[in-house]
C-alpha positions, -999 to +999 in steps of 0.1 A: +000+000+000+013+035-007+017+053+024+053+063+025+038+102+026+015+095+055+043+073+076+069+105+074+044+119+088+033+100+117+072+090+121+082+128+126+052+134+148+060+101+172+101+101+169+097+062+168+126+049+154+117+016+162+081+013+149+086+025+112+077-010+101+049-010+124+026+017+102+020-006+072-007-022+073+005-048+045+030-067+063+041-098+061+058-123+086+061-157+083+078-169+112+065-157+149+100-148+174+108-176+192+090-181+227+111-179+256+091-200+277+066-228+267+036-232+285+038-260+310+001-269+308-017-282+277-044-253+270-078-274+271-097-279+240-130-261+248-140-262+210-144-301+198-170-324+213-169-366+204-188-362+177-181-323+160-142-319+164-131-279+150-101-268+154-089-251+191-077-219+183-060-211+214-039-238+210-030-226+173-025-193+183-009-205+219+028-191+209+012-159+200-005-152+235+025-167+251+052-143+234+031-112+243+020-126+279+054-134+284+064-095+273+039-079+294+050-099+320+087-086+318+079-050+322+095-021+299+127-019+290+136+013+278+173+003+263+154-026+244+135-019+213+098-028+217+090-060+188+074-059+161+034-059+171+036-046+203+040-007+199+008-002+213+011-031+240+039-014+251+023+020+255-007+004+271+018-011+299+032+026+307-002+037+311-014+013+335+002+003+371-010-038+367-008-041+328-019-081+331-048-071+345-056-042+318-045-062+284-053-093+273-064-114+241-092-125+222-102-150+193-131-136+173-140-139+139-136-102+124-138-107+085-171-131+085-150-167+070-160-183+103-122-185+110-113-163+139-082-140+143-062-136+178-066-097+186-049-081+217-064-051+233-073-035+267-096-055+293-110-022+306-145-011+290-161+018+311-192+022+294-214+000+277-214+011+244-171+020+243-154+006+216-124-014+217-090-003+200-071-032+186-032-033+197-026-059+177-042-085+151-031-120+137-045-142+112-048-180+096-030-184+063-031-219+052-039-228+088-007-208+100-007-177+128+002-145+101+008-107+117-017-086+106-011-053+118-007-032+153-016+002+165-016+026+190-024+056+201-015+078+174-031+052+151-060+031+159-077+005+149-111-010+154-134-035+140-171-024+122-202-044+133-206-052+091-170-072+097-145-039+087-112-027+099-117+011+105-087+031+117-075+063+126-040+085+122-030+114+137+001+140+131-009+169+147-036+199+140-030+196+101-032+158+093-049+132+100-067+102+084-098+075+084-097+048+067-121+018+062-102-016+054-113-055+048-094-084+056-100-111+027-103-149+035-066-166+036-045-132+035-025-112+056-028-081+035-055-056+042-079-042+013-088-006+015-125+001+007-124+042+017-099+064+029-101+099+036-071+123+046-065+157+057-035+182+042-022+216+033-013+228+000+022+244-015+002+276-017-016+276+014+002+257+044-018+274+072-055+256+061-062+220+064-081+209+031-094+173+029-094+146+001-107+115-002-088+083-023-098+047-028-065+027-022-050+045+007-026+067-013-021+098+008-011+116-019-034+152-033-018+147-062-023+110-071-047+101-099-078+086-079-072+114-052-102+136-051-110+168-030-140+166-007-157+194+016-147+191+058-185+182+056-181+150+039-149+143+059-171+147+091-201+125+077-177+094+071-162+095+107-195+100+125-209+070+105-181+051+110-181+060+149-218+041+149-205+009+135-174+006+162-180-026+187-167-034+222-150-066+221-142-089+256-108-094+259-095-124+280-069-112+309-036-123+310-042-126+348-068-146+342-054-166+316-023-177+338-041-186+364-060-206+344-028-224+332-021-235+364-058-245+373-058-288+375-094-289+386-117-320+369-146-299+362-133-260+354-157-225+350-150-195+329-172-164+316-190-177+285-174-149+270-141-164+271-147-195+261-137-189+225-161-210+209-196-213+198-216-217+225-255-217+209-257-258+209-240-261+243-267-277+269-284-249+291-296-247+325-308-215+337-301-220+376-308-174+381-327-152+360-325-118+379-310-085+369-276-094+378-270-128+357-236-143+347-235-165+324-206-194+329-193-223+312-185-255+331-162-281+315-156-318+322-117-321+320-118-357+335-147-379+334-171-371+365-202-390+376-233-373+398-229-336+385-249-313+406-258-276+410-267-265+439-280-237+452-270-220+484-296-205+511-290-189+539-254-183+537-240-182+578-205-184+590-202-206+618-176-195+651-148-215+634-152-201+606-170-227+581-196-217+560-230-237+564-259-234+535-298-244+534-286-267+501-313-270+472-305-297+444-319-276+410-299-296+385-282-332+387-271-352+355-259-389+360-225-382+342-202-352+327-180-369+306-145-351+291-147-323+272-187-322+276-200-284+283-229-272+304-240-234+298-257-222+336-264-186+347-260-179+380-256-147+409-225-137+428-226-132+467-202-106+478-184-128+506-209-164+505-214-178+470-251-181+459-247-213+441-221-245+439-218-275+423-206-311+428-195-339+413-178-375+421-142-379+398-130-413+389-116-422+425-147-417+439-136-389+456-164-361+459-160-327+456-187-296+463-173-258+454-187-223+455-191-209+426-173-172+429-163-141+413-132-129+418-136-093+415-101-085+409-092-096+372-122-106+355-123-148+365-146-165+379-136-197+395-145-227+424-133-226+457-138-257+481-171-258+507-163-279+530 
């Protein structure tokens, strides 16, 4: 893509040495850096049942979130050049004091191909109806992880609800640019559909004029280049503004922890489950106001699966928690890799609801069902 004009630009107004491959959007890479530590666990396969396997995309894209999880992890180091991808990451962790907590990953499908991309972004949403910036974005080529493109603040990115890349570029008062892009099926390379920029002329370098140009050529003078009123300039970026979506993004908190969690049945945020979730089986144990909806997941084989809700929370003298129990669901057995959609209320200190189950020893088991309220988990915590 020809952008050289508009990457002098942005280069001068960020003194970035380091991130002057980082503007194009068309960039290859075919290998990913080398990870300087493997995971230890085996991410679980939460998107193949006995009968439908599909491919689990965390565990394609498991080097990916390791290399920047692993980076984040380390902390800035201004003497080191930040890699390739991770301009905005890298921002992102100056700007917040527990950076695991406030970036993390997710796999959604962006382009419509039912095959999703990895995205990395920011966990914090503080309205409803904020849009998520994309730090970063990789894809499948041939069924191999491909860098797509990064951002940060000075240019943004952000996904359309009709399956668009939109971004924004700043360079101070005088230019600036919007840009609506695609990502075709088994590519790397980004397609523009509309670009508009801003810039000044030889004979007038105090006015900002604005022009508009099909294939991201920030150039007045180039042949499809046309000039358009501010008017038109603002109509596109108000539009686009309405299509921008909020996207969840998985914590790299959480998704340690999770690494280390050896549980037999396991819960997570439907949300972060990464998969479809429509045909999962559904019990709706709390219908209030202030429902979650969670994920439970057989990583062993279990027999006597129950939910159970909890009434009457007290804490005894010692210090144990005692519950009026009520049996709402049971199923006979919870076999590996089966799923079970529930929706359920948090208490603030006693859990509202548990469940409990019998693993292959014959061991039993009965856990709360909590929120952690610190990095966006959820998880089980022994009874009694």
């Amino acid at each position: 893509m020809k952008i050289r004009l508009f990457i002098a630009l942005l280069l001068s107004a960020l003194l970035l040495s380091s991130c002057a491959s980082s503007i194009t959007v068309n960039t290859d890479k075919n290998e990913q850096k080398d990870v300087t530590e493997s995971l230890d666990k085996e991410i679980h396969d939460t998107t193949s049942s006995e009968n439908n396997a599909s491919p689990d995309y965390k565990e394609i894209y498991k080097d990916i979130i390791t290399e920047y999880h692993e980076y984040v992890k380390s902390g800035i180091d201004n003497d080191t050049d930040v890699p390739e991808g991770m301009t905005g990451i890298a921002e992102s962790m100056r700007n917040h004091d527990y950076p695991e907590e406030a970036l993390g990953f997710s796999i959604k499908d962006i382009n419509g191909d039912a095959i999703p991309e990895l995205l990395f972004g920011e966990t914090y949403v503080y309205q409803a109806d904020t849009s998520s910036q994309i730090l970063a974005l990789y894809t499948l080529v041939d069924g191999e992880p491909q860098f797509v493109f990064e951002s940060w603040s000075r240019y943004r990115f952000y996904i359309t609800n009709d399956n668009k890349i939109y971004t924004e570029g700043f360079s101070g008062a005088l230019f600036s640019s919007v840009e609506l892009i695609t990502l075709p099926q088994n590519s790397s390379k980004l397609e523009y559909v509309e670009c508009y920029f801003t810039d000044i002329k030889e004979d007038d370098t105090e006015n900002v004029y604005y022009f508009s140009n099909p294939t991201g050529e920030f150039d007045q003078s180039a042949e499809d280049t046309v000039e358009i009123t501010s008017e038109e300039y603002q109509s596109f970026t108000e539009l686009m503004g309405s299509k921008l979506i909020s996207i969840d993004f998985f914590p790299f908190t959480y998704y340690e922890s999770s690494l280390n969690n050896t549980d037999n049945v396991r819960v997570q945020y439907e949300k972060y489950t990464f998969c479809d979730t429509d045909d999962i089986e559904f019990f709706e144990a709390y219908t209030g106001e202030y429902s979650n909806s969670l994920i439970l997941t057989a990583y062993e084989n279990v027999t006597d699966l129950k939910i159970i809700k909890l009434n009457e929370g007290t804490i005894t003298d010692n210090g144990t928690a005692v519950f009026d129990e009520e049996i709402i669901y049971s199923k006979e057995e919870f076999k590996k890799d089966d799923m079970l959609k529930i929706t359920v209320s948090f208490g603030e200190i006693l859990p509202h609801y548990a469940i409990s189950y019998i693993d292959s020893n014959g061991s039993e088991f009965k856990k709360g069902i909590y929120d952690s309220m610190m990095d966006g988990s959820v998880y089980l915590a022994q009874l009694y």
